[in-house]
C-alpha positions in Angstrom: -20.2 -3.3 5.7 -20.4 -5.3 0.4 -23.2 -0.4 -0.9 -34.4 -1.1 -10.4 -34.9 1.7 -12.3 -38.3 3.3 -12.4 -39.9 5.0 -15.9 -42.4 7.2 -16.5 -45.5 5.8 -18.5 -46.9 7.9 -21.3 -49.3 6.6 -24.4 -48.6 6.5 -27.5 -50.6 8.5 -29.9 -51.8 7.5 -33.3 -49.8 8.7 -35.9 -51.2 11.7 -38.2 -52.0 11.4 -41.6 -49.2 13.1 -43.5 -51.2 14.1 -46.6 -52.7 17.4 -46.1 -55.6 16.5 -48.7 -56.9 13.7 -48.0 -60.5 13.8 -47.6 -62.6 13.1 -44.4 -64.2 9.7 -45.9 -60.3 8.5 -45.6 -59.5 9.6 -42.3 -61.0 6.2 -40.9 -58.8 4.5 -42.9 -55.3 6.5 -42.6 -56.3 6.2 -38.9 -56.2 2.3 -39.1 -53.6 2.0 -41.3 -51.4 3.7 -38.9 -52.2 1.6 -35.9 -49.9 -0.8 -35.2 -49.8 -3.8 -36.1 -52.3 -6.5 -34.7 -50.8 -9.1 -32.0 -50.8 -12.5 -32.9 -51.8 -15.2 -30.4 -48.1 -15.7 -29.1 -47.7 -11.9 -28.7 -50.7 -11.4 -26.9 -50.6 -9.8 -23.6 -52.0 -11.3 -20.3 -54.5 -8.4 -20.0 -56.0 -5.1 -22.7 -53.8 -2.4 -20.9 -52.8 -0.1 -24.0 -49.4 -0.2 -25.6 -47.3 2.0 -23.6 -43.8 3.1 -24.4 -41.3 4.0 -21.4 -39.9 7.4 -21.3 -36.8 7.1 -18.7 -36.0 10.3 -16.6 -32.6 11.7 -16.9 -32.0 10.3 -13.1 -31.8 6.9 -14.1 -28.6 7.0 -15.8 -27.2 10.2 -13.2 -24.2 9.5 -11.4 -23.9 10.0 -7.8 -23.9 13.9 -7.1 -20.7 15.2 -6.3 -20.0 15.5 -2.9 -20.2 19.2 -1.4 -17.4 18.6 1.3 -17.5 17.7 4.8 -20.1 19.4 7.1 -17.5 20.6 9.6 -13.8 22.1 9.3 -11.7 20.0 7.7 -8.8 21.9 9.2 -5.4 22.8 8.0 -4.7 20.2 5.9 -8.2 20.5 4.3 -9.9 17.5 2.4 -8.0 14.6 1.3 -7.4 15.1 -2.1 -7.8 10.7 -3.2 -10.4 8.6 -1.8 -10.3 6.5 0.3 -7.6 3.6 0.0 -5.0 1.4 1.0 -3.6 1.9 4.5 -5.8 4.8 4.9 -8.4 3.1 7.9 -7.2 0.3 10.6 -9.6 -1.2 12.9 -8.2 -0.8 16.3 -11.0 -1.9 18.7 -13.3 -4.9 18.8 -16.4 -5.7 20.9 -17.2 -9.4 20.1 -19.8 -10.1 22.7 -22.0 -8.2 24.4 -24.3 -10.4 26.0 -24.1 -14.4 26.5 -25.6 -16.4 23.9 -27.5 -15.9 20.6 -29.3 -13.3 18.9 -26.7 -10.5 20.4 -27.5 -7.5 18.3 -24.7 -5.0 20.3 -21.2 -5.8 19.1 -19.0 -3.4 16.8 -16.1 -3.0 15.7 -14.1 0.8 15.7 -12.4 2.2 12.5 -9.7 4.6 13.0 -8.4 7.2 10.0 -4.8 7.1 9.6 -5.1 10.7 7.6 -4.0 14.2 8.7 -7.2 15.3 6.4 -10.7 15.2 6.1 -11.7 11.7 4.5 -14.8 10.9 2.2 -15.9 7.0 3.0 -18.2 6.7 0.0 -17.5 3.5 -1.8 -16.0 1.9 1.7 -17.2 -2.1 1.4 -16.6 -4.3 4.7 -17.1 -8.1 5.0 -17.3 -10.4 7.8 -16.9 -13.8 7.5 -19.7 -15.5 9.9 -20.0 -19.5 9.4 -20.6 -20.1 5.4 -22.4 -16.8 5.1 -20.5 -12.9 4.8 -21.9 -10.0 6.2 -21.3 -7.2 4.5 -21.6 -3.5 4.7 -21.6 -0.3 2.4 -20.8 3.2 2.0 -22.9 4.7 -0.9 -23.3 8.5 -0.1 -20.9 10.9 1.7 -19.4 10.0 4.8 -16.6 12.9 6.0 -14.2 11.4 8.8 -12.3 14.2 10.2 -8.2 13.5 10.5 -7.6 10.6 12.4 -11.4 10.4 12.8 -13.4 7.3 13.4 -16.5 5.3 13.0 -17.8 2.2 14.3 -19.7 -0.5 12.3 -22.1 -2.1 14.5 -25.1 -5.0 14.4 -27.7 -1.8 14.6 -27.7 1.7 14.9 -30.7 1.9 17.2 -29.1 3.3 20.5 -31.3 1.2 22.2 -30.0 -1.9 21.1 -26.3 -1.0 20.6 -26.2 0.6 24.2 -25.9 4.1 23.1 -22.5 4.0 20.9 -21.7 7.5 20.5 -20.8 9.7 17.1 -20.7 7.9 13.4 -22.2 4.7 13.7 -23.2 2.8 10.6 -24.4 -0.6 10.6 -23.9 -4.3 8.7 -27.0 -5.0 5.5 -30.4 -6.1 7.3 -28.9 -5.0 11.0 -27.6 -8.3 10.9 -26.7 -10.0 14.8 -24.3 -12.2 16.1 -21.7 -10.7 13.4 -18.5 -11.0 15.2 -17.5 -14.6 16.0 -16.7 -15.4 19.9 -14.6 -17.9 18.0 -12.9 -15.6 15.4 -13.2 -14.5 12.4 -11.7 -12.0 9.5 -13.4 -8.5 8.9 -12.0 -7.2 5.7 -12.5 -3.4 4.5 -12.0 -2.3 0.5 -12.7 0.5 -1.2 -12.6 1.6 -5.1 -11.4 -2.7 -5.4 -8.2 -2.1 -3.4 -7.7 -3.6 0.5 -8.1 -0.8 3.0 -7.4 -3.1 5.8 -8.3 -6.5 6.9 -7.8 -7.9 10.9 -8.3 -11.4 11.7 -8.6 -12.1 15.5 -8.6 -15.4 17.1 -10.7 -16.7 19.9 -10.3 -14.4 22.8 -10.8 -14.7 26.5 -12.6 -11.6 27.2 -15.1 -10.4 29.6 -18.8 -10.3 28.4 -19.4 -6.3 27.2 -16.0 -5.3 27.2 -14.1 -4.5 24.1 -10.4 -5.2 23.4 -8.5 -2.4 21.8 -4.7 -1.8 20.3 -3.6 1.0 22.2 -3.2 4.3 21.0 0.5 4.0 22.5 1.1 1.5 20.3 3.1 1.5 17.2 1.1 0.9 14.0 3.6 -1.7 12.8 2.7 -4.1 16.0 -1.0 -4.6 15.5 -1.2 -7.7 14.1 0.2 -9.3 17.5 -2.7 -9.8 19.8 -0.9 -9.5 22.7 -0.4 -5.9 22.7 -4.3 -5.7 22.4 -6.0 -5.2 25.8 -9.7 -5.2 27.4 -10.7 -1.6 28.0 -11.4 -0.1 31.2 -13.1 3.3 29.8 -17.1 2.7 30.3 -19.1 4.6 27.8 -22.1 2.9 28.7 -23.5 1.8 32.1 -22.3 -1.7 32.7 -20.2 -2.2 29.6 -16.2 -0.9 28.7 -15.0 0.1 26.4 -13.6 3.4 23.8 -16.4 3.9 21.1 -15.2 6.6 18.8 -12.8 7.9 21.2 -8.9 7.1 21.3 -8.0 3.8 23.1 -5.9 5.9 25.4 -8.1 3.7 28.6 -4.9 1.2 28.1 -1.4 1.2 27.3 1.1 -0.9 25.1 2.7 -3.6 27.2 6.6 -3.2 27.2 8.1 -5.4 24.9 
């Protein structure tokens, strides 16, 4: 939802003279000779700051600290032992409008874990399509779901603008609005350079602030056919429906 280097300054000192008996009349000299070497008039910089050579802290080049393990109980089956990958998160719930017009800064989206263990989302990457642009979003530092956990990737985290979505809630680069298309679009999740799980809805005759969810009755294997999708009647929030980080058990798999 695709998530400079700083270095320490220090002088440089002028070199010592190397021969223990030289005599003070040639310090002045052995002092100049070891300066470096005048600029010429290309090389000259913009202002007289001294020459300064960069000494780089051992963070720069650190890799990402390994993660310490969820911050709950991961359960029986413990922590998933792979990261994240194919198959292992489907996005079963979709509010694409929350208010009329532009500038809507509430909708989301609901990402379900498929796992029986606790899963690590660092390196998760999601992309929207919206007009010529993508949105994207990123995972960069631990993120535990527990099994068959979810999330929801939203246009802002701030409850007061995504009417209070409730548990893990991360949001698309620069809180970006108007993300999913009333018209439709593709939303795309990878991870490590593999497809997680991509859904592309079409246009969709839903009620302003209500979402439309696969049900949780529904066999995985049917999702791609919208017309086992249905507009929640759960309300987590005054006014609006839908299932926010809670199972889409509000509506129920029509018979086939």
């Amino acid at each position: 939802m695709p998530f400079g280097c700083s270095a320490a300054q220090l002088l440089v000192p002028a070199s010592q003279g190397e021969d223990a008996g030289a005599s003070p009349d040639d310090g002045g000299a052995e002092l100049e000779a070891s300066l470096p070497a005048p600029l010429g008039d290309d090389d000259a910089p913009d202002d007289e700051a001294a020459i300064v050579a960069p000494v780089w802290s051992d963070e720069d080049d650190a890799s990402p600290p390994p993660s310490t393990g969820p911050p709950f109980d991961a359960g029986p089956d413990g922590e998933c032992a792979d990261p994240v990958g194919p198959g292992d998160l489907a996005i079963v719930e979709i509010l694409i409008a929350s208010e009329s017009g532009t500038g809507d800064h509430g909708e989301w989206l609901e990402v379900r874990s498929t796992r029986d263990c606790a899963l690590d989302l660092r390196g998760l990457h999601g992309e929207c399509a919206v007009g010529a642009k993508v949105a994207t979003v990123d995972v960069t530092s631990d993120e535990w779901l527990p099994a068959r956990g979810s999330l929801v990737v939203a246009d802002a985290t701030d409850p007061a603008v995504n009417h209070g979505l409730p548990g893990l809630v991360i949001a698309w680069a620069g809180d970006a609005g108007d993300v999913l298309r009333n018209q439709g679009t593709t939303v795309t999740l990878i991870a490590n350079g593999a497809l997680v799980d991509s859904v592309t809805y079409p246009q969709l005759k839903i009620p302003i602030g209500t979402s439309i969810s696969f049900p949780s009755d529904c066999a995985p294997g049917v999702r791609g056919d919208w017309s086992r999708w249905q507009p929640s009647s759960a309300s987590w929030f005054p006014g609006f429906h839908g299932t926010p980080n809670a199972p889409n058990d509000d509506v129920h798999c029509p018979d086939d």
